[in-house]
VMD Tcl script that builds the backbone (N, CA, C; Angstrom):
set m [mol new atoms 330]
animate dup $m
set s [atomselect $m all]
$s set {name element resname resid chain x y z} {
  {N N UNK 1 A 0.843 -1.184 0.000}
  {CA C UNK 1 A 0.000 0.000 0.000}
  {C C UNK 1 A 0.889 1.247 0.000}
  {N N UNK 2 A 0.663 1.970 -1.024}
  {CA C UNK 2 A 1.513 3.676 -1.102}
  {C C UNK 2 A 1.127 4.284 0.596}
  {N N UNK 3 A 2.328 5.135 0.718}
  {CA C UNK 3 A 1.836 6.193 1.739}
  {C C UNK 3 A 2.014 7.270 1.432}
  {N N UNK 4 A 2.073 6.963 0.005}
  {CA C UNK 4 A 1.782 9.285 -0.459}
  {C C UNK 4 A 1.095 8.753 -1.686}
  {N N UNK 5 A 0.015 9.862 -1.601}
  {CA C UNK 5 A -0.502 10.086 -2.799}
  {C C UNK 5 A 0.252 11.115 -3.608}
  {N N UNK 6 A 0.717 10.507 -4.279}
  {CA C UNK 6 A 1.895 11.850 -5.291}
  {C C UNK 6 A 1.645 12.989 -5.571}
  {N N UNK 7 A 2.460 13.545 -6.259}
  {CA C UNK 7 A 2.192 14.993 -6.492}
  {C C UNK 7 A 1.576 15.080 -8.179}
  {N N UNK 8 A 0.173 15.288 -8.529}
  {CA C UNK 8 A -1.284 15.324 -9.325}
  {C C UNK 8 A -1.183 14.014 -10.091}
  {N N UNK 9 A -1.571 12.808 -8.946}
  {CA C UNK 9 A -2.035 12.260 -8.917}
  {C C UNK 9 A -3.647 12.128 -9.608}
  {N N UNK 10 A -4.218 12.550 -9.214}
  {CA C UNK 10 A -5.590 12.392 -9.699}
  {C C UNK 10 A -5.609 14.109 -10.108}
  {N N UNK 11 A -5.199 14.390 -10.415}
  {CA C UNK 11 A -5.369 16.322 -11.606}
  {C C UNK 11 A -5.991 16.372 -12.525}
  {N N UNK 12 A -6.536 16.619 -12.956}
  {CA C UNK 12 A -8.145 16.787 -13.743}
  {C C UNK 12 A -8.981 15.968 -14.140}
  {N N UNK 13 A -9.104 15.115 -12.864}
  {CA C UNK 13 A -10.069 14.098 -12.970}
  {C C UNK 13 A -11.504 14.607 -12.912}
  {N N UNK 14 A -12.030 15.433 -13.849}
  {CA C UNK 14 A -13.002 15.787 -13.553}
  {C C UNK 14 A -14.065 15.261 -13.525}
  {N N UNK 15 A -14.506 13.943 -13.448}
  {CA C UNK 15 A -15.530 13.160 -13.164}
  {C C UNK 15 A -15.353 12.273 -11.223}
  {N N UNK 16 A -14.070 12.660 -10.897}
  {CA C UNK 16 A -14.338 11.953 -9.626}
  {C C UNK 16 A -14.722 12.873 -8.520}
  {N N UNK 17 A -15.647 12.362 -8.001}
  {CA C UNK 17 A -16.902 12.798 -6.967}
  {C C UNK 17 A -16.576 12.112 -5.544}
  {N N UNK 18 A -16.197 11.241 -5.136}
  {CA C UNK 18 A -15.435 10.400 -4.375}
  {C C UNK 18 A -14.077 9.386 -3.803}
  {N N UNK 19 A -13.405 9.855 -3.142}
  {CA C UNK 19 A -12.567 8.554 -3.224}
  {C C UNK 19 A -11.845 8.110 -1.357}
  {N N UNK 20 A -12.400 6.741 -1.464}
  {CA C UNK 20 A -11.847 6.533 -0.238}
  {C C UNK 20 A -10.081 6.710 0.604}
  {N N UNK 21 A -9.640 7.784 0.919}
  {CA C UNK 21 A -8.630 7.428 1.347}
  {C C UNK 21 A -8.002 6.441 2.443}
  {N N UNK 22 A -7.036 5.756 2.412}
  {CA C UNK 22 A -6.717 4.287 3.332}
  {C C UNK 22 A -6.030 4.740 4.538}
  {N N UNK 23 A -6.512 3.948 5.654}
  {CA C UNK 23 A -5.640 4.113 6.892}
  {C C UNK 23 A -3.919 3.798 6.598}
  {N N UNK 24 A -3.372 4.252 7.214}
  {CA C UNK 24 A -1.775 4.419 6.694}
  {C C UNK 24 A -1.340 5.260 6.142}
  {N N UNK 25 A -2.298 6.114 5.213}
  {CA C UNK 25 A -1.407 7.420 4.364}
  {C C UNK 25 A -0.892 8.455 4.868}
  {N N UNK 26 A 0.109 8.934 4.434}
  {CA C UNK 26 A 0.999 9.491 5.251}
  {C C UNK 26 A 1.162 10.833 4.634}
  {N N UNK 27 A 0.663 11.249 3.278}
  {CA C UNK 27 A 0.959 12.317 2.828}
  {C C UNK 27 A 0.089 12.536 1.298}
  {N N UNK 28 A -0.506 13.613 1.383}
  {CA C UNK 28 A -1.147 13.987 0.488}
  {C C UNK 28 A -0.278 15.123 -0.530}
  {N N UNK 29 A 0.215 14.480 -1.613}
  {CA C UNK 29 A 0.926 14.841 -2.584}
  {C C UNK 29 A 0.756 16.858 -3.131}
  {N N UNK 30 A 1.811 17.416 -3.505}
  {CA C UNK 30 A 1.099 19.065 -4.448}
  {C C UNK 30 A 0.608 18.705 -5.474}
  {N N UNK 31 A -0.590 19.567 -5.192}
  {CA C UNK 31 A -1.527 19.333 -6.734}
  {C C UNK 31 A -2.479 18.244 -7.225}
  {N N UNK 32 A -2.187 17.333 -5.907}
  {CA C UNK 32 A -2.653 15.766 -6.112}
  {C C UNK 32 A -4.087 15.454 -6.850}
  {N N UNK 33 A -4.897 17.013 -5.749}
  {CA C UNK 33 A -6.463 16.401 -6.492}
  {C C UNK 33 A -6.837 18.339 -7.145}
  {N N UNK 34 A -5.558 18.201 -7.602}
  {CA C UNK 34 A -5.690 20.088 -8.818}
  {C C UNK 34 A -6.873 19.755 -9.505}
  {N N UNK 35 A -7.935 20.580 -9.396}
  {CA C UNK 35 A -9.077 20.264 -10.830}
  {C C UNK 35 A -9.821 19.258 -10.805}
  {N N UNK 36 A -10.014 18.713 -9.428}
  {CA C UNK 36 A -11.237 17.606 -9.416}
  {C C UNK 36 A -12.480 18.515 -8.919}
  {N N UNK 37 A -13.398 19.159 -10.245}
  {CA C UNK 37 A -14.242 19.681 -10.097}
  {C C UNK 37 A -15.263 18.868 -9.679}
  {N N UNK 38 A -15.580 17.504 -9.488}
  {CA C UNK 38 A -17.010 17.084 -9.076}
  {C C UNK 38 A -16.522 16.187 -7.778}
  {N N UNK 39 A -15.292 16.514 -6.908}
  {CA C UNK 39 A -15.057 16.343 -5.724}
  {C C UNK 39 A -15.649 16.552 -4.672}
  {N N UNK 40 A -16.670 16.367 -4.068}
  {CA C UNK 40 A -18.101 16.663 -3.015}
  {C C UNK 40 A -17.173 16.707 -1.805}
  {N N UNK 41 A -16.428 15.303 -1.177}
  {CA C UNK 41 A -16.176 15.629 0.328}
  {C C UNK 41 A -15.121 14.431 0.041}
  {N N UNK 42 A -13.922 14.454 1.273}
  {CA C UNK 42 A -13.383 13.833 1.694}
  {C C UNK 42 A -12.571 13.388 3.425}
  {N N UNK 43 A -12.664 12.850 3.444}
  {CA C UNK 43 A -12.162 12.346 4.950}
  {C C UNK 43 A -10.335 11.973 5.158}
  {N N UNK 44 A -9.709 13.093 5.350}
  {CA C UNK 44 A -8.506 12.409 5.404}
  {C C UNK 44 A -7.651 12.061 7.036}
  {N N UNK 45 A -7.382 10.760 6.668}
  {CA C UNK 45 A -7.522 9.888 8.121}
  {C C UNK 45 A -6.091 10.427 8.614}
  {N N UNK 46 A -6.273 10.282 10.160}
  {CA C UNK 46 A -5.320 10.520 11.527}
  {C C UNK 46 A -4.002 10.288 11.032}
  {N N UNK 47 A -3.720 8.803 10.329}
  {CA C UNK 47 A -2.106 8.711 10.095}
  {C C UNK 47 A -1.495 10.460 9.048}
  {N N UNK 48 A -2.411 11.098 8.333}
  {CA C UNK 48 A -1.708 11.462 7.513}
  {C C UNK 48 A -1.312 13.089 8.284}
  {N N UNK 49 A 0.248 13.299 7.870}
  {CA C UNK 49 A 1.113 13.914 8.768}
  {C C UNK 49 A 1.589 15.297 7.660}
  {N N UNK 50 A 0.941 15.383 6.662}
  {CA C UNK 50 A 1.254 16.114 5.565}
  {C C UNK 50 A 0.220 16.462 3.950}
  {N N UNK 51 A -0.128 17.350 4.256}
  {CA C UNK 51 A -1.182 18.286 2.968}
  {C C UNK 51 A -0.218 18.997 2.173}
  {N N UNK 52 A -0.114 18.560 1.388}
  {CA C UNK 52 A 1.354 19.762 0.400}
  {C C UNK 52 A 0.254 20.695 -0.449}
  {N N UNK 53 A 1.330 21.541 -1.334}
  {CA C UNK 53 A 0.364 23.084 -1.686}
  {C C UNK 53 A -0.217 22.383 -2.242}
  {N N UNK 54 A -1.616 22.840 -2.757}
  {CA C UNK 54 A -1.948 23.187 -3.907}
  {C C UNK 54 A -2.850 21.888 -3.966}
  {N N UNK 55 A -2.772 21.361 -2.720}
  {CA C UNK 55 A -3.176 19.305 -3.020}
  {C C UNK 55 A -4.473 19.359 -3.382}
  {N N UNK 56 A -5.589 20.370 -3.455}
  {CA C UNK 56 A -7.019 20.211 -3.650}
  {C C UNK 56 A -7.509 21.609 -4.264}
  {N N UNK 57 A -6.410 22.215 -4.780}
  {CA C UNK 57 A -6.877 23.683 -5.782}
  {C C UNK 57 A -8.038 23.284 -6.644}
  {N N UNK 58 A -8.744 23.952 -6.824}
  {CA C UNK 58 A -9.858 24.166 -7.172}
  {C C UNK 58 A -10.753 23.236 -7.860}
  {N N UNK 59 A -11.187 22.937 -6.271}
  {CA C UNK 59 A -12.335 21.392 -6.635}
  {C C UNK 59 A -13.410 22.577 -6.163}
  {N N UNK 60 A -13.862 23.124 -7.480}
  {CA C UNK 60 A -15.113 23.618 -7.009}
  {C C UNK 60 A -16.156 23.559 -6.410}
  {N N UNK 61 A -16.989 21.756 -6.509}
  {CA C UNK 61 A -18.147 21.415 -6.274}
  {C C UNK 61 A -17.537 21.033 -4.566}
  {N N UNK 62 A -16.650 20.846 -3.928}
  {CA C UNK 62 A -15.981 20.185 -3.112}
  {C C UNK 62 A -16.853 20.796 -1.912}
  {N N UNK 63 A -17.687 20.332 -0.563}
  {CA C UNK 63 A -17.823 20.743 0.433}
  {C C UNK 63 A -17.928 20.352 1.865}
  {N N UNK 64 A -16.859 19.760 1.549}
  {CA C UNK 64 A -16.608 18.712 3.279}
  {C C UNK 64 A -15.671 17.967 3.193}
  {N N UNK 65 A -14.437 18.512 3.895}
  {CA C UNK 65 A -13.784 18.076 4.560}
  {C C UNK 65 A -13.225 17.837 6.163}
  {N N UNK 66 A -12.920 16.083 6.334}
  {CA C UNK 66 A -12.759 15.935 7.378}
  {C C UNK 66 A -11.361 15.828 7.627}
  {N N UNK 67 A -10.430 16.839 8.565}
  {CA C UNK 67 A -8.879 16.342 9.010}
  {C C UNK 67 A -9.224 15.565 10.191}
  {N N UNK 68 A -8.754 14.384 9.988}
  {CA C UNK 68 A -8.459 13.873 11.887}
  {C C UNK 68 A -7.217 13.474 12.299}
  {N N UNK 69 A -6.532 14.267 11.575}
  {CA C UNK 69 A -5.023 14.329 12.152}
  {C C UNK 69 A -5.307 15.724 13.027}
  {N N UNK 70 A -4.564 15.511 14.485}
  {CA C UNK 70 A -4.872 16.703 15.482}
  {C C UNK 70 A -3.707 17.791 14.725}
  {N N UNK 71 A -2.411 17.083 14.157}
  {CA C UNK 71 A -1.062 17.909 13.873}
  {C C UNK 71 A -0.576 17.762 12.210}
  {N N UNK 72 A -1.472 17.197 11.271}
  {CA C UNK 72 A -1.121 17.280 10.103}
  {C C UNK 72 A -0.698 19.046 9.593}
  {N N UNK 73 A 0.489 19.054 9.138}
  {CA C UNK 73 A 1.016 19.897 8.318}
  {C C UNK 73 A 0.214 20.256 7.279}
  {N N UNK 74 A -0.740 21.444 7.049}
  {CA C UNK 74 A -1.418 21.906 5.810}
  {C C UNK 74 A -0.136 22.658 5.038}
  {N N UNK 75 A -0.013 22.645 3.803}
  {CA C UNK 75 A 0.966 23.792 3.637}
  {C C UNK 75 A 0.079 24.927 3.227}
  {N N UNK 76 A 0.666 25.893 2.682}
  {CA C UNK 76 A -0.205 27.121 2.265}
  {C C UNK 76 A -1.160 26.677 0.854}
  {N N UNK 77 A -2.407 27.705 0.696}
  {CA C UNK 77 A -3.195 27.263 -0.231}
  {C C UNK 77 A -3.435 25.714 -0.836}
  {N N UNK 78 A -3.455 24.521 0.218}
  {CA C UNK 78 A -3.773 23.497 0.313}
  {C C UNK 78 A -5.016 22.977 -0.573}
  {N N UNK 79 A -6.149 23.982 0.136}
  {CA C UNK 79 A -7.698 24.277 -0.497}
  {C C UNK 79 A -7.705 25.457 -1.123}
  {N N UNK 80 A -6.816 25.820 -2.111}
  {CA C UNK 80 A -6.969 27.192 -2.796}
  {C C UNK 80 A -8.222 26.906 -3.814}
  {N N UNK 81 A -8.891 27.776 -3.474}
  {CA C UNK 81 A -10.229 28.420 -4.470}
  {C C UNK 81 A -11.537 27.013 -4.667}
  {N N UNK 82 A -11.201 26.594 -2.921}
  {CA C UNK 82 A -12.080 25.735 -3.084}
  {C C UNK 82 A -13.476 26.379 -2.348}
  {N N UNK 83 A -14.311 27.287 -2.983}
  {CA C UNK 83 A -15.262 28.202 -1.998}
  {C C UNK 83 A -16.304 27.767 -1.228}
  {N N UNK 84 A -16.571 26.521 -1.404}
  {CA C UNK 84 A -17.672 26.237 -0.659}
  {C C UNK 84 A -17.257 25.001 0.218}
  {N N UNK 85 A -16.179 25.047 0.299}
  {CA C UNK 85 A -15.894 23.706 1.299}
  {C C UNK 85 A -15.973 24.595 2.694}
  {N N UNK 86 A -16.083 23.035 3.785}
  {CA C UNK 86 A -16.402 23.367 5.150}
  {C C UNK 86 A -15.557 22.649 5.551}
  {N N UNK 87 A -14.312 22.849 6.445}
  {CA C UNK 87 A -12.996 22.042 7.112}
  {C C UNK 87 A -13.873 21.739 8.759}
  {N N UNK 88 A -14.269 20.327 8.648}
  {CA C UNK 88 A -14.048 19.498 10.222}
  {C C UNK 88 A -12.862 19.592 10.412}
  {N N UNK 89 A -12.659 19.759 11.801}
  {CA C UNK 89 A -11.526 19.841 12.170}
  {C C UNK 89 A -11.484 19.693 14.215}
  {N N UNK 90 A -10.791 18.847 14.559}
  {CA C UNK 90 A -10.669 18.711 16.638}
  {C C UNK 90 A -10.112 20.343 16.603}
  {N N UNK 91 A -10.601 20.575 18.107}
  {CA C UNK 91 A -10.520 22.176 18.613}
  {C C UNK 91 A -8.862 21.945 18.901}
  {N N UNK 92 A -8.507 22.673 18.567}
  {CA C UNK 92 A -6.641 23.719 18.805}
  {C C UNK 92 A -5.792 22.473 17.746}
  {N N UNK 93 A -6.575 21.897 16.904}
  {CA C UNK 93 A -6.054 21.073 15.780}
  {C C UNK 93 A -5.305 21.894 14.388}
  {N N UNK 94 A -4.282 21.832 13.822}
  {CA C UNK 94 A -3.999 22.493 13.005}
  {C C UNK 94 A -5.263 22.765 11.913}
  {N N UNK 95 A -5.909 21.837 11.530}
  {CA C UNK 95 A -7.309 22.232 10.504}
  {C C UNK 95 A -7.812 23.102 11.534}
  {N N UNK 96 A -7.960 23.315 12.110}
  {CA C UNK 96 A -9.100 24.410 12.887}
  {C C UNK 96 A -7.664 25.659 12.418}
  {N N UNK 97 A -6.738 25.588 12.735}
  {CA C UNK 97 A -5.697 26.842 12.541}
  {C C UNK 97 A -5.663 27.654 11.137}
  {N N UNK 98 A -5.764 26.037 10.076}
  {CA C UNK 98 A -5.926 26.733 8.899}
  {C C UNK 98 A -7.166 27.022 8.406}
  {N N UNK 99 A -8.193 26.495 8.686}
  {CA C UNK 99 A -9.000 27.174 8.610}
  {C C UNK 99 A -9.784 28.672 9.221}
  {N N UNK 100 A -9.425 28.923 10.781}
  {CA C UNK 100 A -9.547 29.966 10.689}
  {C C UNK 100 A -8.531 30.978 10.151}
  {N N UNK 101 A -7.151 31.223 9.934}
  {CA C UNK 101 A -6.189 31.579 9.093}
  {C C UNK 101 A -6.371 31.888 7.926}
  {N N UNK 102 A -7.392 30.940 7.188}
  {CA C UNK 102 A -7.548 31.416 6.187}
  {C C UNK 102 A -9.205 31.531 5.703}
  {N N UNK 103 A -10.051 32.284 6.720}
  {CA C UNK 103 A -10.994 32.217 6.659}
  {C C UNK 103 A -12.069 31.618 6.204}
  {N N UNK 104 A -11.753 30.139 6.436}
  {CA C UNK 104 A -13.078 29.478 5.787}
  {C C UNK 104 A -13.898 28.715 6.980}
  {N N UNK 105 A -15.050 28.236 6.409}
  {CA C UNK 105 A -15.942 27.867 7.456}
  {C C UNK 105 A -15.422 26.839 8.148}
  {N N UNK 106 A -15.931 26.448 9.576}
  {CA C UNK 106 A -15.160 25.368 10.289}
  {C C UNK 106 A -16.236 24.159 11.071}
  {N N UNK 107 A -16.134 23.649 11.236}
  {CA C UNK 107 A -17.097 22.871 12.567}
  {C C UNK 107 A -16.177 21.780 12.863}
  {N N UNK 108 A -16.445 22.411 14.541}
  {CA C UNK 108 A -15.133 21.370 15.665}
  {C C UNK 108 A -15.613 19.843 15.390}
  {N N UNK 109 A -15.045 19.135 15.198}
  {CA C UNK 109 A -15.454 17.406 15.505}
  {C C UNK 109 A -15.345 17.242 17.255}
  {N N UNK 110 A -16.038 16.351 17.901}
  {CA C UNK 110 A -16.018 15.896 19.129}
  {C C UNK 110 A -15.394 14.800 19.491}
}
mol reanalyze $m
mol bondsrecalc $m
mol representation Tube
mol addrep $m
């Protein structure tokens, strides 16, 4: 099993709407999901320790994401020009940091 999704990996997949990511991944590649316009939501699990730039630029339709890593590394513009997404994120969790940082909507997970 990979533990990085590479760098645009899935880049203008514009028909994928879903994709399960696997326990173990360790790093979400730059640019990985650039241009997955019919990207709705994703869940990226606790092991992963790293969001590189640019990993989900402009998945337009995109609106839910879950981090449950408390300390995953976002880098900058991670979710660039993704406008209607909503970052879950645990309270004093780096997703709660970048999301308020970079003003987008938030809701704490419990």
């Amino acid at each position: 099993m990979p533990h990085t999704i590479d760098e645009y990996a899935f880049q203008l997949c514009s028909k994928l709407a879903s994709i399960n990511l696997p326990k173990g991944l360790k790093a979400i590649g730059f640019g990985a999901f650039n241009f997955c316009t019919s990207l709705k939501e994703i869940t990226i699990p606790a092991s992963v320790t790293n969001i590189r730039q640019l990993a989900f630029n402009r998945c337009d339709d995109f609106l839910k994401v879950s981090i449950l890593s408390p300390d995953v590394t976002i880098e900058r513009d991670a979710f660039r020009k993704c406008n209607l997404v909503i970052i879950y994120a645990y309270e004093g969790s780096a997703g709660e940091v970048y999301a308020k940082a970079n003003k987008m909507p938030l809701v704490l997970l419990k």
